[in-house]
C-alpha positions in Angstrom: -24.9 -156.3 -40.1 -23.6 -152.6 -39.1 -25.5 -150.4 -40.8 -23.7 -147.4 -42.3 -27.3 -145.1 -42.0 -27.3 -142.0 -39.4 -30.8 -142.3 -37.3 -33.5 -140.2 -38.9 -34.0 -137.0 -36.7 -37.5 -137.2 -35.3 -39.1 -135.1 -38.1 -41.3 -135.7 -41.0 -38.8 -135.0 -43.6 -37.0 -139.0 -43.0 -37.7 -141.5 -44.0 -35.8 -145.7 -43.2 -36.0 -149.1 -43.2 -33.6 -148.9 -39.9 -35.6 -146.7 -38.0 -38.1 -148.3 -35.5 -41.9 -148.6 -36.4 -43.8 -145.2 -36.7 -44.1 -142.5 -39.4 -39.9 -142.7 -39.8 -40.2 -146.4 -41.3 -39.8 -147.8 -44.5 -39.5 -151.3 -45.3 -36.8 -152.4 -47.2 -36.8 -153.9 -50.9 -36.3 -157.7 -51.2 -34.5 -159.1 -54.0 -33.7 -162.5 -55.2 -30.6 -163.4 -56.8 -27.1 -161.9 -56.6 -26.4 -158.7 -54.8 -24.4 -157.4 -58.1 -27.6 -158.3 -59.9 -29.8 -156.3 -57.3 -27.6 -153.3 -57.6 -27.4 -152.9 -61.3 -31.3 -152.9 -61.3 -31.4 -150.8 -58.5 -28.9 -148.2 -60.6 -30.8 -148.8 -63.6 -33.9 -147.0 -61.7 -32.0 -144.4 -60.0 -30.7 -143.1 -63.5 -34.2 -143.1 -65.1 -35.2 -140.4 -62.3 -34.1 -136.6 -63.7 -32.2 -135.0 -61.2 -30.7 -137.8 -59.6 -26.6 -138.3 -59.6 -25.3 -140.8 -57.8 -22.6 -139.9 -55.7 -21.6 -143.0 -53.6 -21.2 -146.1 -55.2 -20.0 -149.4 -53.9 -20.4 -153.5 -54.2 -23.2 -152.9 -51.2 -23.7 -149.3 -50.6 -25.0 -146.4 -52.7 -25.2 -142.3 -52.1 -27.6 -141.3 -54.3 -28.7 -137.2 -53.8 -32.1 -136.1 -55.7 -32.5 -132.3 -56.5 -36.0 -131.1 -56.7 -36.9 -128.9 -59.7 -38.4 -126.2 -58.4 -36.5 -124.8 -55.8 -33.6 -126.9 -56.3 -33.5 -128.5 -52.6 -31.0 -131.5 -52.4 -32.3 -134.6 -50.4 -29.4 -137.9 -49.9 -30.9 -141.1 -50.3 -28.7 -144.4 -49.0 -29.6 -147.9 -50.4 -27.4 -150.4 -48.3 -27.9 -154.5 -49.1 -28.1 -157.2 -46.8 -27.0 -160.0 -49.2 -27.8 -162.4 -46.2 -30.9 -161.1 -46.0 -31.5 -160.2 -49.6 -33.0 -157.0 -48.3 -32.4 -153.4 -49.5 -32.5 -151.0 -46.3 -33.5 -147.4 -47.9 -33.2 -144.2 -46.3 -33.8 -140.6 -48.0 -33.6 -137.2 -45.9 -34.2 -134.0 -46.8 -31.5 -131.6 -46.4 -33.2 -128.5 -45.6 -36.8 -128.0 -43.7 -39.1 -129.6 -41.9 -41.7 -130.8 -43.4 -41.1 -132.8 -47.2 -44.8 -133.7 -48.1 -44.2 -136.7 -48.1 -41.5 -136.6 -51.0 -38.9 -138.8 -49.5 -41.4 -141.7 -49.1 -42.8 -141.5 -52.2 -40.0 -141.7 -54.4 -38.5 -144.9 -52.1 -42.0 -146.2 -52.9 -41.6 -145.2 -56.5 -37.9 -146.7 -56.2 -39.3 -150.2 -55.1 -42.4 -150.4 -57.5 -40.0 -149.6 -61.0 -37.1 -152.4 -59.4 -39.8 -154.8 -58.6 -41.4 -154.2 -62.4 -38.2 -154.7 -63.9 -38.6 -157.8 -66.2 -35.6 -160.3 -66.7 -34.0 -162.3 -64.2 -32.0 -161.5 -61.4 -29.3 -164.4 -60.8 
């Protein structure tokens, strides 16, 4: 599958399931059942998060673009699926800076624990 992700630049502040092993990787969210299914859990997480406004949105692709609160820094985050697969490839960049503290990893993390917790079936 073609993957519509840019590479992450080789700083701290990006985080993906495409890039190669090493502190840039994420692994992707598995999912059972139908990709619409998948989607419209994923989307019901994204819109519980304050600050979040989804930008992008498509049958297998979504733009999503978190603002922080305090200094109101934008960072894009891509969800692609892989119905083949049944994979969700993340990525989330920062937009400005260098370093993110870890931010963009820990809210895919945080992405990933609510859609796994998420009770009712996916078909």
């Amino acid at each position: 599958m073609q993957s519509r992700f840019s590479v992450c630049p080789d700083t701290p502040n990006c985080v993906s399931s495409r890039s190669r092993p090493g502190r840039n990787h994420i692994d992707p969210i598995d999912y059972t059942g139908t990709l619409e299914s998948a989607r419209l859990r994923l989307l019901e997480v994204i819109t519980d998060f304050s600050r979040a406004r989804v930008v992008r949105e498509e049958s297998a692709y979504l733009h999503v673009i978190f603002t922080s609160l305090l200094f109101r820094f934008d960072d894009d985050a891509e969800f692609e699926f892989d119905d083949d697969a049944k994979l969700i490839h993340l990525k989330s960049a920062s937009r400005t800076g260098y370093f993110d503290f870890g931010v963009n990893r820990r809210r895919l993390e945080t992405i990933r624990e609510k859609f796994n917790q998420l009770s009712g079936p996916m078909t």
